[in-house]
Structures are given as structure tokens and as C-alpha cells.
C-alpha positions as CSV (number, residue, x, y, z in Angstrom):
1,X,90.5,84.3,39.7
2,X,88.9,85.2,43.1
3,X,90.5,81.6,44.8
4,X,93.4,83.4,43.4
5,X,93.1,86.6,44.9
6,X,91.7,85.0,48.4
7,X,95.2,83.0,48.3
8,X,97.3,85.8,47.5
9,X,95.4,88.0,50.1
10,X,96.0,85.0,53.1
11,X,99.4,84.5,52.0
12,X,100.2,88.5,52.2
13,X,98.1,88.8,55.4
14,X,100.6,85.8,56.7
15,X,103.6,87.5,55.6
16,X,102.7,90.8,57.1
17,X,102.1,88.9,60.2
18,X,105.2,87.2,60.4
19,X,107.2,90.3,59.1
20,X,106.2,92.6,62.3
21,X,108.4,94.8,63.7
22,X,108.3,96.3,67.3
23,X,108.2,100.2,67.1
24,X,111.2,100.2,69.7
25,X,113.3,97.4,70.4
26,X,116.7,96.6,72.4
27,X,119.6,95.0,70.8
28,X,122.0,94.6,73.8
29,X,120.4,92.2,76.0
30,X,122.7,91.0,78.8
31,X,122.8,87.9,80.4
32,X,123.3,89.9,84.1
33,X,120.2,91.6,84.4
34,X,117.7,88.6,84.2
35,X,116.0,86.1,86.6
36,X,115.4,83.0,84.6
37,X,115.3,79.6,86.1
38,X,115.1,77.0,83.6
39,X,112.9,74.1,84.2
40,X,111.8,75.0,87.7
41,X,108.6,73.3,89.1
42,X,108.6,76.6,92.1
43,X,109.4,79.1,89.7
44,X,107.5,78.9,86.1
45,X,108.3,82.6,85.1
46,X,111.1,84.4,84.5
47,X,112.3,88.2,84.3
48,X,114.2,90.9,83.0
49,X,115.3,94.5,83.4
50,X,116.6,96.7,80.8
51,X,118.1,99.9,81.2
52,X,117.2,103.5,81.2
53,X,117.1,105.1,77.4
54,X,117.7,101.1,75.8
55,X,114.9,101.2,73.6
56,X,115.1,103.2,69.9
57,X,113.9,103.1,66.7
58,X,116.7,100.6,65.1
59,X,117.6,98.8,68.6
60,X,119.5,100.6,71.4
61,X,121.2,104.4,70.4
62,X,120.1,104.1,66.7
63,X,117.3,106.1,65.4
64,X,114.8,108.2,67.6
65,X,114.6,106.9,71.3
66,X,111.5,105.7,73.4
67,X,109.4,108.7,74.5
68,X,107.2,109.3,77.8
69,X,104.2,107.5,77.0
70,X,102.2,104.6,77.2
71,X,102.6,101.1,75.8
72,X,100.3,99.1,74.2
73,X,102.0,95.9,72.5
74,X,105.5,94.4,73.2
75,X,107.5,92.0,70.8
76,X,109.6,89.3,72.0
77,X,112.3,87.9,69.3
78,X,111.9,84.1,69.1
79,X,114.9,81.6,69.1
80,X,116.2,79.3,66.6
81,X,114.0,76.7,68.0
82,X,110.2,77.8,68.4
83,X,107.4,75.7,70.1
84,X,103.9,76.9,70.1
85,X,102.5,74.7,72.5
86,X,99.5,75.8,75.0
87,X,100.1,77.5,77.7
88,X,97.8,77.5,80.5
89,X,97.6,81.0,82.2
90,X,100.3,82.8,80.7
91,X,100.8,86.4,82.1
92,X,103.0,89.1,81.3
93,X,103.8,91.7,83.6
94,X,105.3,95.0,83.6
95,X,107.2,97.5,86.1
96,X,109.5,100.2,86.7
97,X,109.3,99.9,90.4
98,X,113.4,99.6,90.2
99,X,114.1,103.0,89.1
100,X,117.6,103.1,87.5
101,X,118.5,99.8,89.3
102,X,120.2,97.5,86.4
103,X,120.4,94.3,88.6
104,X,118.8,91.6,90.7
105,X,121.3,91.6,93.0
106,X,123.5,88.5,94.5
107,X,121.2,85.5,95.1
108,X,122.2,82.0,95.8
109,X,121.3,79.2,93.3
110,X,117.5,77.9,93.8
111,X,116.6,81.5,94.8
112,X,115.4,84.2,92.8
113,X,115.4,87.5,93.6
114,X,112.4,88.5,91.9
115,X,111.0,91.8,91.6
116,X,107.7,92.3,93.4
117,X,104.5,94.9,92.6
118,X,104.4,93.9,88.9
119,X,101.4,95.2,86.9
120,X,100.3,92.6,84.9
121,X,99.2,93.5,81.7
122,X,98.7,90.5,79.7
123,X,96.7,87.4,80.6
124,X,95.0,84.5,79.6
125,X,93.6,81.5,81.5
126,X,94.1,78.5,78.8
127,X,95.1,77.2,75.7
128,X,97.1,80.6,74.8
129,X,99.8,79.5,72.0
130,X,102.6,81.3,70.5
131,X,100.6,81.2,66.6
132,X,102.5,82.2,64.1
133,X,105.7,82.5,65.5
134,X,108.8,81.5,63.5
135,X,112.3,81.2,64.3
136,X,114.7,84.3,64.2
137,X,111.4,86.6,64.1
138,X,109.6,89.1,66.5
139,X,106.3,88.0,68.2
140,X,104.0,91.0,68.9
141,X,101.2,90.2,72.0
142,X,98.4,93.1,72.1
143,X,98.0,93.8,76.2
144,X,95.0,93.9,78.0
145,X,95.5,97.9,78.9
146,X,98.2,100.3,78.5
147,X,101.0,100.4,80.6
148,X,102.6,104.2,81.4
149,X,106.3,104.5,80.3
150,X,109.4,106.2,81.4
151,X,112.5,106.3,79.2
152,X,114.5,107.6,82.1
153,X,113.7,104.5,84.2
154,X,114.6,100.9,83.7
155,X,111.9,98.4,82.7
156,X,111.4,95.4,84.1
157,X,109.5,92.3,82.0
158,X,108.1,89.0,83.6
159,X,106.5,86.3,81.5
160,X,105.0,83.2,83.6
161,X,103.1,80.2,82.6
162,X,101.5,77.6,85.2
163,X,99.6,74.4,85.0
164,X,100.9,71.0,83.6
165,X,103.8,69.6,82.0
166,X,105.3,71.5,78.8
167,X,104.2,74.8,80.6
168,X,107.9,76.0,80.8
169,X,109.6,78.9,79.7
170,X,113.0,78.0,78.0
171,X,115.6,79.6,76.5
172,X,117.2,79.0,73.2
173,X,121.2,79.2,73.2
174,X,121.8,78.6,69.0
175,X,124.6,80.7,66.8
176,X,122.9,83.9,67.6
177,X,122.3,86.2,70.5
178,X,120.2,83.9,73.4
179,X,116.2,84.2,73.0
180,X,113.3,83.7,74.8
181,X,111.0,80.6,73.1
182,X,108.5,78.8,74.4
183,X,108.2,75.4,75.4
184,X,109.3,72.8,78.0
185,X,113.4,73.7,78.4
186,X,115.7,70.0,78.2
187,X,118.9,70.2,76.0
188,X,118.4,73.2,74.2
189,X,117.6,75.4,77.5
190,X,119.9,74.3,79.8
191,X,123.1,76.2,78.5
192,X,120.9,79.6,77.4
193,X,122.6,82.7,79.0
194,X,119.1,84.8,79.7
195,X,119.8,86.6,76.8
196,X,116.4,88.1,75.5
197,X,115.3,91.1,72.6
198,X,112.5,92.9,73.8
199,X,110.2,95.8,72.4
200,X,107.0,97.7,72.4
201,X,104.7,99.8,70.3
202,X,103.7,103.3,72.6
203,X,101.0,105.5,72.4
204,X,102.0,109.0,72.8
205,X,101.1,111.3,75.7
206,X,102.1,114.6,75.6
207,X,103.3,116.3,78.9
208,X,101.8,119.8,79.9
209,X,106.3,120.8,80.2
210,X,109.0,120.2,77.4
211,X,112.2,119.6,79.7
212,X,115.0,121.2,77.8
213,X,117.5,119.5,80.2
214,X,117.9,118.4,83.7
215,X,121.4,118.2,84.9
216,X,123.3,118.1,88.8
217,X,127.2,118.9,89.7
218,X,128.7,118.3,93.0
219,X,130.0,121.1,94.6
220,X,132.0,120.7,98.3
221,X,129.4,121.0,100.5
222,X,126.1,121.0,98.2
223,X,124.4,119.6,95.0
224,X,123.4,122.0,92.6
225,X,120.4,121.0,90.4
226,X,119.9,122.9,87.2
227,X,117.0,122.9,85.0
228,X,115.5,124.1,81.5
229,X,111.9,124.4,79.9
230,X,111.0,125.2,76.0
231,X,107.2,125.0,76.9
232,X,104.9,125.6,79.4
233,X,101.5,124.7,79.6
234,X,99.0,125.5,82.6
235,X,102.2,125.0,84.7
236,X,101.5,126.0,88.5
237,X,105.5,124.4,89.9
238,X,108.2,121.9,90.2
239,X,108.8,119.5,93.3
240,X,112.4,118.6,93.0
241,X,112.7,115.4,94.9
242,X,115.4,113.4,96.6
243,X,116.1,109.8,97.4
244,X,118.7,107.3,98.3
245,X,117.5,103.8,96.6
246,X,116.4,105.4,93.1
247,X,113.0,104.1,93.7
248,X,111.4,106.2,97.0
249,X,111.8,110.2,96.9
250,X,110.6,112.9,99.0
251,X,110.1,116.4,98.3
252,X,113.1,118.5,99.6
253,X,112.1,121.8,97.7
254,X,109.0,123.8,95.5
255,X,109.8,125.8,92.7
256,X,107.4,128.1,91.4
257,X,106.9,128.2,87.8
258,X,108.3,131.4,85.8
259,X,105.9,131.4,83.3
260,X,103.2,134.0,83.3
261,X,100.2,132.8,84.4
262,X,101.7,129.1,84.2
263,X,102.2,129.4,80.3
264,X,105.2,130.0,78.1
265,X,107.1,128.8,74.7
266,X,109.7,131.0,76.0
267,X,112.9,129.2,77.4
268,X,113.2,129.4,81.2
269,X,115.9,129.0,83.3
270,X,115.5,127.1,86.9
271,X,118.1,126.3,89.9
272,X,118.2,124.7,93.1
273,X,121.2,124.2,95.5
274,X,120.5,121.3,98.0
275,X,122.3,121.2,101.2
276,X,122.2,118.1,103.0
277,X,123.5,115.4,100.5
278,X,124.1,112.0,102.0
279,X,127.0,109.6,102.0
280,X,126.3,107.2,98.8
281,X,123.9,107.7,96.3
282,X,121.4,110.7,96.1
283,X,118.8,110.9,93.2
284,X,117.3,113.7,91.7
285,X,114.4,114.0,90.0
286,X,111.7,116.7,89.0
287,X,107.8,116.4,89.5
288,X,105.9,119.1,87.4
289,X,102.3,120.0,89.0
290,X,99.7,121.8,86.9
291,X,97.6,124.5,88.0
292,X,94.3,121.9,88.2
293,X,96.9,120.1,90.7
294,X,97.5,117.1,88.0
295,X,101.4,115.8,88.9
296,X,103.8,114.5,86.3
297,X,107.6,112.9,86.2
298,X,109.6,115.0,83.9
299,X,113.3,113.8,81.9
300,X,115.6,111.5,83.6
301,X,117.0,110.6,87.2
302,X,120.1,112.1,88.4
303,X,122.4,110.6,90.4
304,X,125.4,112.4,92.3
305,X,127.4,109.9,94.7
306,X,129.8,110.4,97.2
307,X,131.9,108.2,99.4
308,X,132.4,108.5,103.2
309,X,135.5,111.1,102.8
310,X,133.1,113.3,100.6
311,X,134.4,112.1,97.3
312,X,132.0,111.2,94.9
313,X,132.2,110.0,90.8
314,X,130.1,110.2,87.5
315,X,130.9,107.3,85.0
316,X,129.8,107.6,81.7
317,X,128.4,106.8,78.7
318,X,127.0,103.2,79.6
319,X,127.1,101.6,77.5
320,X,130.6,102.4,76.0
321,X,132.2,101.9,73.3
322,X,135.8,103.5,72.6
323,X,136.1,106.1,75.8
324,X,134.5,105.9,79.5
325,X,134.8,109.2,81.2
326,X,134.7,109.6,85.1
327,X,133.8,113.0,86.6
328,X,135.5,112.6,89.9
329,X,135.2,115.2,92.9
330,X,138.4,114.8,95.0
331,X,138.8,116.6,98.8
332,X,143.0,117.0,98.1
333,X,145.3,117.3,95.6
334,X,145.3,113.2,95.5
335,X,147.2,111.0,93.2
336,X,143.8,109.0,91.6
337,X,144.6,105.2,90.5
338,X,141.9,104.2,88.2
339,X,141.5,100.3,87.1
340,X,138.8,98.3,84.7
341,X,138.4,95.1,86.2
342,X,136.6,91.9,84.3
343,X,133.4,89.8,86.2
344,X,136.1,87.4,87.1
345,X,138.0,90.5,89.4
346,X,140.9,90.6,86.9
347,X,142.1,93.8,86.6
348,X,142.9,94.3,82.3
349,X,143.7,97.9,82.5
350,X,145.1,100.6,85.1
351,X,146.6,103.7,85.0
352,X,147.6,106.6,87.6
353,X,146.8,110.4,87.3
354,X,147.2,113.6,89.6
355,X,144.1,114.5,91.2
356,X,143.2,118.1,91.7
357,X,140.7,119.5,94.6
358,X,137.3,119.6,93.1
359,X,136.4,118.4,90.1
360,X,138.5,115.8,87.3
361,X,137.5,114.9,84.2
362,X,139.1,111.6,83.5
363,X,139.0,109.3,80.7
364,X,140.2,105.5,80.0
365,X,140.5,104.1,76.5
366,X,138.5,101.0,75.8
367,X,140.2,99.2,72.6
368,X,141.5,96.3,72.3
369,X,139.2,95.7,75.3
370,X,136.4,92.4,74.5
371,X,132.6,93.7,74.8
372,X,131.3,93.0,78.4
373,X,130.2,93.8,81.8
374,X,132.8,95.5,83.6
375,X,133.9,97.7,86.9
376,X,135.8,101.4,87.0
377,X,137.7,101.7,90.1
378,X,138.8,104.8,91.3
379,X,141.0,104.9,94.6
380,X,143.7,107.0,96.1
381,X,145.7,106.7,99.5
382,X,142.9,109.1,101.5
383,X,140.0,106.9,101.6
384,X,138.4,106.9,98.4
385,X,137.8,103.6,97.0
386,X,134.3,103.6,94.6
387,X,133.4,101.4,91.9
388,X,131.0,101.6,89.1
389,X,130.1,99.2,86.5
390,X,129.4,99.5,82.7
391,X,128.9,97.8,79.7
392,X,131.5,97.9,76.4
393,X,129.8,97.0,73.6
């Protein structure tokens, strides 16, 4: 009876092994916003961003989203094919050094555009394996530390092996979305698209502010930045910073706090107007400083752009999946020519509309349209000619 119970105990500890889930995962993982050369001798790692807000509960916008906090074990799904061979130093590294960015950029083949200042947070110097990994399943690796998260900014994943033959990462390309698997990459990784599920377990860290919202509208000459608190705690101000890259911001103004003596569970109201917005992007976002002088990021990264003429446009959602809105800012009473072109330049959709001065709310209808990666171009006869992509899913 007890070699029974021993087996059944091993066999259930196996199962619940096997059976772990990530506490937020991704399921859209797209074969554009990944570095991953297959079978290279110069480059043995490969990366990945994903996207602001992409992580929830039940994969990406189902269940409760990916809080501010910190993580402490990811979960990569393994392909069809799994190998567990040794790896000899096998590092994973973490980042959000790219802000919003969603790409690598345009890099010729044999060059990788690799993002640089990773944290790594994972490591061992021989003989790590991929035990008890199956096929179709998620693999959860404890990291050395914790690693401080923002929802609002996209994450960027790097897994490298190094030493001697069979230390390759590969790619499975089966019947089902692409997957990272490990093991030297021939046939079965030389078609794989990049594809790759991701997630992570957080611990929670509570922030001193609860950001009711954080929102910015163009106006002609200005952006206005608008924003709300639920909660303060030991609050001394805000920094509302600016930048042109999404990644380096400066402090353009200081806020004082409304809150009596830096604390409230009242809701307060808070506004800025900021004069000198450039000629492309300008992001937004809000640093929070405690009365002890401790900083903190709060909520998401705005972006407000505008073109050369002045013109500037919002897309959104992204991803989409019936609608994508554009909040356009026109100069003149312009006729607006909107288009959704495919990654081959093939424009699959175009319509016309009459622009006002100011501000347009502007939709295009996506059915009938294949899930993808794809551009919104807005133009008129005055100059304006800006292009955004998304994702239908």
C-alpha cells in the first residue's frame, strides 16, 4: 500500500509538473517582432518583443491583464517536436529598454538587429536541460531574481545558448502556431516563422498612486495632458515627461500633488498644456515622487504625432478586430483618402471622406479582411501623408 501511494504521489507530482500554467501568457505571437536566426554559429540566441498590455489572464485581452509588478518565472510553450538536450550556458534575458517600440527594424540578411542592455535574469553555466518538457505544453524556468514590470511598455525576451554542437535554438513550424523548442534546428527549423507563446508569474508591488486614467488630445498649437487619481499615498508630485523615441524623456513640467498633506482616497483631477510639441512622435508619460523623494512610472505612454504640416493621427485599437478608428487632426477643411495596405504594399481597402479643421473621428471596417500585419494610410492633397500599422486578428 505505501509503493502504492509513493507511485501515485510521483505520478501526480509529474502531472502537476507537466500541467503548469503561466499566470499571464500571450496568444498572438507574430512572426514580425522577433530576431531569430536559425542555426547560426555568430549568433546562438534569439529575441522577441511583445507589445504593450499583451499579457492577461487567458492569453492577450481575455481575463484580467498584467499589472505593475515584478516577475519572477516565465513559461515558454514548447513545439510539436521537443528536445531536451544540455545546453551549455543558457541565459535568458529580459528588457523594456524599447518602450512602446513593436519592431527590430529593417536589417539585411546575416544581421540582427539586436536589442542591447538586456538584464539577464536566468543563467546557468552547463548541463541545463529542458526536463520535463513535452510537446504542446508550457515550460516554466524559476529566474535568478525578479525582474520589475510595466504593462504599458513592450517586453523584450532573449534566450542564448553557447558552447558545442546541438547548442542551437530552433524553432518548430508543425500544424499549430510556431514555437520555440530546443535543440540543434535542421529540417524542422528552417521554415519556422519566429512564432513564440510567452508568459510569466508576477509578484505584486503596490504603487503609493492608483492612476484613474492618463489620457492626451492634440489641440492646434499645444498638447493637452489630462490626468486622474483614486488614491494617494505620501504623494509629494508628478513629473510629466516628454520624449521623441519612446525610450529617453525629460522632464518638461512639476505638478504638485492635490492631496492634503500628500494623501487622499478622494478622486483628483490634474492638467497640463504643453507648448512646444515637435514634428513626429511626442510621448507622454507621468513619474509620481513621494514625499521621502522615492520616484515611480505610473499607467501607460502616450503618444500624440504630427506630421510636418501640423497634422497628426491616433490609430486604434491594435490589435483589431472588426473596426480600426483614426483620430485625425487636420489644418483645412481637406478631403482625407484613407487606405489599408498588406506587407506586400497592396492596397485591399480605400475609401475617401471630407476632412473638417481639427479633429475627425474616422473608422474603416475590417471584415472580410485575413488576420495580419497591416498599414492605415491617411493622405490628402496638402501634405499629409502618415502611416501607422496594426494587427487584425
Amino acid at each position: 500500500m505505501k509503493k502504492i501511494l509513493l507511485l501515485s504521489f510521483a505520478l501526480l507530482s509529474s502531472f502537476l509538473m507537466q500541467a503548469q500554467v503561466p499566470e499571464f501568457y500571450n496568444t498572438f505571437a507574430s512572426n514580425l517582432n522577433n530576431n531569430y536566426p536559425l542555426q547560426s554559429s555568430t549568433y546562438r540566441k534569439a529575441q522577441w518583443i511583445f507589445g504593450p498590455n499583451e499579457f492577461n489572464a487567458g492569453g492577450t485581452g481575455i481575463g484580467s491583464a498584467a499589472y505593475f509588478g515584478n516577475i519572477s518565472k516565465i513559461f515558454i510553450k514548447m513545439g510539436t517536436g521537443v528536445s531536451s538536450n544540455p545546453y551549455t550556458n543558457f541565459t535568458i534575458s529580459l528588457s523594456q529598454n524599447v518602450g512602446t517600440s513593436l519592431s527590430f527594424g529593417n536589417t539585411p540578411g546575416g544581421s540582427y538587429n539586436f536589442v542591447t542592455g538586456m538584464t539577464t535574469m536566468f543563467f546557468q553555466a552547463s548541463g541545463f536541460a529542458l526536463t520535463g518538457a513535452a510537446a504542446s505544453s508550457w515550460y516554466g524556468i524559476n529566474l535568478n531574481g525578479s525582474f520589475p514590470y510595466n504593462p504599458n511598455l513592450s517586453l523584450v525576451l532573449e534566450i542564448k545558448v553557447s558552447g558545442g554542437l546541438g547548442n542551437s535554438l530552433s524553432l518548430t513550424n508543425g500544424a499549430l502556431q510556431d514555437r520555440m523548442f530546443g535543440g540543434f534546428a535542421s529540417t524542422v527549423g528552417t521554415t519556422a516563422s519566429g512564432k513564440l507563446n510567452f508568459g510569466f508569474n508576477m509578484i505584486a508591488t503596490p504603487l503609493p498612486v492608483n492612476l484613474a486614467s492618463f489620457t492626451g488630445e492634440k489641440a492646434s498649437t499645444c498638447d493637452n495632458l489630462q490626468w486622474t487619481t483614486s488614491d494617494e499615498q505620501n504623494c509629494d508630485y508628478f513629473n510629466l515627461q516628454h520624449g521623441i523615441d519612446g525610450i529617453h524623456f525629460t522632464n518638461i513640467a512639476k505638478v504638485n500633488t492635490k492631496a492634503e498633506n500628500g494623501n487622499s482616497s478622494s478622486t483628483l483631477n490634474y492638467e497640463f498644456n504643453y507648448s512646444s510639441p515637435k514634428a513626429g512622435h511626442n510621448y507622454y508619460r507621468l513619474e509620481q515622487v513621494d514625499i521621502d523623494g522615492k520616484a515611480s512610472i505610473l499607467g501607460n505612454i502616450i503618444d500624440l504625432e504630427r506630421d510636418e504640416t501640423g497634422n497628426s493621427i491616433s490609430v486604434y485599437p491594435n490589435p483589431a478586430s472588426d473596426i480600426i478608428h483614426a483620430e485625425v487632426y487636420c489644418k483645412g477643411n481637406y478631403q482625407i483618402h484613407l487606405s489599408i495596405i498588406d506587407v506586400k504594399g497592396k492596397v485591399i481597402r480605400e475609401t475617401k471622406v471630407a476632412g473638417q479643421q481639427g479633429l475627425n473621428s474616422l473608422q474603416m471596417n475590417l471584415d472580410q479582411i485575413e488576420a495580419g500585419n497591416y498599414i492605415l494610410k491617411v493622405s490628402d492633397k496638402h501634405g499629409m501623408n502618415i502611416s501607422r500599422k496594426f494587427l487584425k486578428k
